[in-house]
C-alpha positions as a Markdown table, in Angstrom:
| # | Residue | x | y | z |
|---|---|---|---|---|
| 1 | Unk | -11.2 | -82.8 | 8.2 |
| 2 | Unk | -12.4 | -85.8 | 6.0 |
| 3 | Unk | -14.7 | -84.7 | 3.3 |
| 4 | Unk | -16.0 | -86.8 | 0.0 |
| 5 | Unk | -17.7 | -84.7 | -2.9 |
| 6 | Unk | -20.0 | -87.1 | -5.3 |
| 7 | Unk | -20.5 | -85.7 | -8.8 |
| 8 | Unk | -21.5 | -87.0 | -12.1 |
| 9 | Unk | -25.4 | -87.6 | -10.9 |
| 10 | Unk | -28.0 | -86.8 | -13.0 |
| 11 | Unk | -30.7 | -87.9 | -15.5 |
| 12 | Unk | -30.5 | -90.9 | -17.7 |
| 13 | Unk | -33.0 | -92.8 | -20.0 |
| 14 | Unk | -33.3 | -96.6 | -18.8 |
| 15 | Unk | -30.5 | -98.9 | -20.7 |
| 16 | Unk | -28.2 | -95.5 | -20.2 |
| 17 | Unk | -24.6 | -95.5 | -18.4 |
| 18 | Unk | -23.6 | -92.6 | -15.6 |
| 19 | Unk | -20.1 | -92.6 | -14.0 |
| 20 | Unk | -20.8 | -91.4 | -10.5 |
| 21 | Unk | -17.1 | -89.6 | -9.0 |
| 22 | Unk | -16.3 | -88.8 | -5.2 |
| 23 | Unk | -13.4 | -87.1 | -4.8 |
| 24 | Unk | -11.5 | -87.2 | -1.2 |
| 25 | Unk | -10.1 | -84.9 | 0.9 |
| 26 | Unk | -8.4 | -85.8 | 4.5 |
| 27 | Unk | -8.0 | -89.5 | 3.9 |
| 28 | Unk | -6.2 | -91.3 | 1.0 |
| 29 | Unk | -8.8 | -93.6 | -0.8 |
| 30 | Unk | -5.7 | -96.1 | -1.3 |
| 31 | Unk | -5.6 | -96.9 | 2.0 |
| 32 | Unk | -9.2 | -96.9 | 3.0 |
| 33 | Unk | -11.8 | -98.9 | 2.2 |
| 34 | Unk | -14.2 | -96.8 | 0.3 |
| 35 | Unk | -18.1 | -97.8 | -0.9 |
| 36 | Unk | -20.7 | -96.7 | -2.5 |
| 37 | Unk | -24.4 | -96.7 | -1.3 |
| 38 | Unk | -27.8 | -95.4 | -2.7 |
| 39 | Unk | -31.0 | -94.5 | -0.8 |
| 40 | Unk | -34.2 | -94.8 | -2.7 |
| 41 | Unk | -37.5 | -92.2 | -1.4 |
| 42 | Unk | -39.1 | -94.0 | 1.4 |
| 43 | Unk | -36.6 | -97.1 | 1.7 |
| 44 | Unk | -33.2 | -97.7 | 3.7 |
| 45 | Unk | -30.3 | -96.6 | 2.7 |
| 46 | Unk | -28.5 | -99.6 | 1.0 |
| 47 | Unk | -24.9 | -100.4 | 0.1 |
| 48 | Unk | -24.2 | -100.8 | -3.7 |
| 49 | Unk | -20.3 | -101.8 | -4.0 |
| 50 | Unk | -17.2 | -101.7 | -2.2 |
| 51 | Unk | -13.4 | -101.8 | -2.8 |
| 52 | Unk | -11.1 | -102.2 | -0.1 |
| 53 | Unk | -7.6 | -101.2 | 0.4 |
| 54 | Unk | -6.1 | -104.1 | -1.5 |
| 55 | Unk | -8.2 | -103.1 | -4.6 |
| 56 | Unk | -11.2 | -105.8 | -3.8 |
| 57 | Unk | -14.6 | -105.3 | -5.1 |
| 58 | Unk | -17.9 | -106.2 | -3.7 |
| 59 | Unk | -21.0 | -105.6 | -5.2 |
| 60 | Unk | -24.7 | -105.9 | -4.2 |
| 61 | Unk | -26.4 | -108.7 | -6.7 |
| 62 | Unk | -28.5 | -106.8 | -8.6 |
| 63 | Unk | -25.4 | -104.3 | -9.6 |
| 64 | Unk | -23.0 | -107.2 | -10.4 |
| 65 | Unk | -22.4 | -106.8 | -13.8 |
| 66 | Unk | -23.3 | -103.7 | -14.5 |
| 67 | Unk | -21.7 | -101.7 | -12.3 |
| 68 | Unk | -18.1 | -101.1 | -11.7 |
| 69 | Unk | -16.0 | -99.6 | -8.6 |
| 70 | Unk | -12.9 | -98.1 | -8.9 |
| 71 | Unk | -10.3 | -95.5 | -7.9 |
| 72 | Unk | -7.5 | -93.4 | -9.1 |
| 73 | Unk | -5.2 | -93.1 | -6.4 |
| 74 | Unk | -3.5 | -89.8 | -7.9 |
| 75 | Unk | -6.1 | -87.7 | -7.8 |
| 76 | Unk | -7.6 | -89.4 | -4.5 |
| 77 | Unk | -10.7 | -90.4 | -6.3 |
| 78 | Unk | -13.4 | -93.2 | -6.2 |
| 79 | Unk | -15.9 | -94.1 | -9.2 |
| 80 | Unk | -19.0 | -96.0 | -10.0 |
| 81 | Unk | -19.4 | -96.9 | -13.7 |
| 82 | Unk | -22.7 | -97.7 | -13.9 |
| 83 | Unk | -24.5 | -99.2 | -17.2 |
| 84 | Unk | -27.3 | -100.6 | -18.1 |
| 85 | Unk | -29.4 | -98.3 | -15.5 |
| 86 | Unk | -32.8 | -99.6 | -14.6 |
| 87 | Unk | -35.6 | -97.5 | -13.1 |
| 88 | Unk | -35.0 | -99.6 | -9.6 |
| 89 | Unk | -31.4 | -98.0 | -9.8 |
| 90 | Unk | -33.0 | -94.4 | -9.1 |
| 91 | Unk | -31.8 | -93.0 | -5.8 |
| 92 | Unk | -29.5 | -90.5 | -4.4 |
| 93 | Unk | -25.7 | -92.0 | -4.3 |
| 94 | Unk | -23.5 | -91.5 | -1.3 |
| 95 | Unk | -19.8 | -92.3 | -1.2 |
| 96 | Unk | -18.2 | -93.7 | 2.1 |
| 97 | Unk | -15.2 | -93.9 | 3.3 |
| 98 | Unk | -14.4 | -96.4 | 6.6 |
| 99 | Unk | -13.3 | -95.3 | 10.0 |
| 100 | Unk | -12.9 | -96.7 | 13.2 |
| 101 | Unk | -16.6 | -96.9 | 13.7 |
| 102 | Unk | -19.0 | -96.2 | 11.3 |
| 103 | Unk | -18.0 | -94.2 | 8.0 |
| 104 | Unk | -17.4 | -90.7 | 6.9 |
| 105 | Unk | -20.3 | -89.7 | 4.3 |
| 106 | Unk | -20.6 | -87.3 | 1.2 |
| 107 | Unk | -23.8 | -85.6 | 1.1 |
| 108 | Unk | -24.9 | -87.8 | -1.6 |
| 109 | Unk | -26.3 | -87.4 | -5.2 |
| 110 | Unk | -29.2 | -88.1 | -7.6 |
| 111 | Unk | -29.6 | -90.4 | -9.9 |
| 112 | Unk | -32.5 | -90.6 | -12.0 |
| 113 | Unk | -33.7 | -92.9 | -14.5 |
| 114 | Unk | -36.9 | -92.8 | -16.9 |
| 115 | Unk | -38.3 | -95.0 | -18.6 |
């Protein structure tokens, strides 16, 4: 059974840094390609940055440069550094993991940023 816990979410003052965490169980992260998205109240849910099984790293535009995907394969963990937070960065986070259609999800977690 695949399951991916984020933590780390919280409340942060605009200009602020957060480290979001998702910790895997049922799947290695070193061998899946594993992303994070965010869902804002009354939009889509968007992806935010990616790093695939070779250890590339995608991100959306308006995260590049402030925000950084990565993973520790020991303890079968995927993070997003994120500086610099904006109040457009608010949202809850949800970590994903690729299968053979569609992705495994986490339940997802809040970010907040004032102003």
């Amino acid at each position: 059974q695949v399951q991916l816990v984020e933590s780390g979410g919280g409340l942060v003052q605009a200009g602020g840094s957060l480290r979001l965490s998702c910790a895997a169980s049922g799947i290695r992260v070193v061998v899946n390609d594993m992303s994070w998205y965010r869902q804002a109240p009354g939009k889509q849910r968007d992806w935010v940055a990616g790093i695939t099984s070779d250890g590339t790293t995608n991100y959306i535009d308006s995260a590049k440069g402030r925000f950084t995907i990565s993973r520790d394969n020991a303890k079968n963990t995927v993070y997003l550094q994120m500086n610099s937070l904006k109040l457009e960065d608010t949202a809850v986070y949800y970590c994903a993991a690729r299968r053979n259609i569609g992705n495994y999800w986490g339940r997802g977690i809040q970010v907040t940023v004032s102003s």
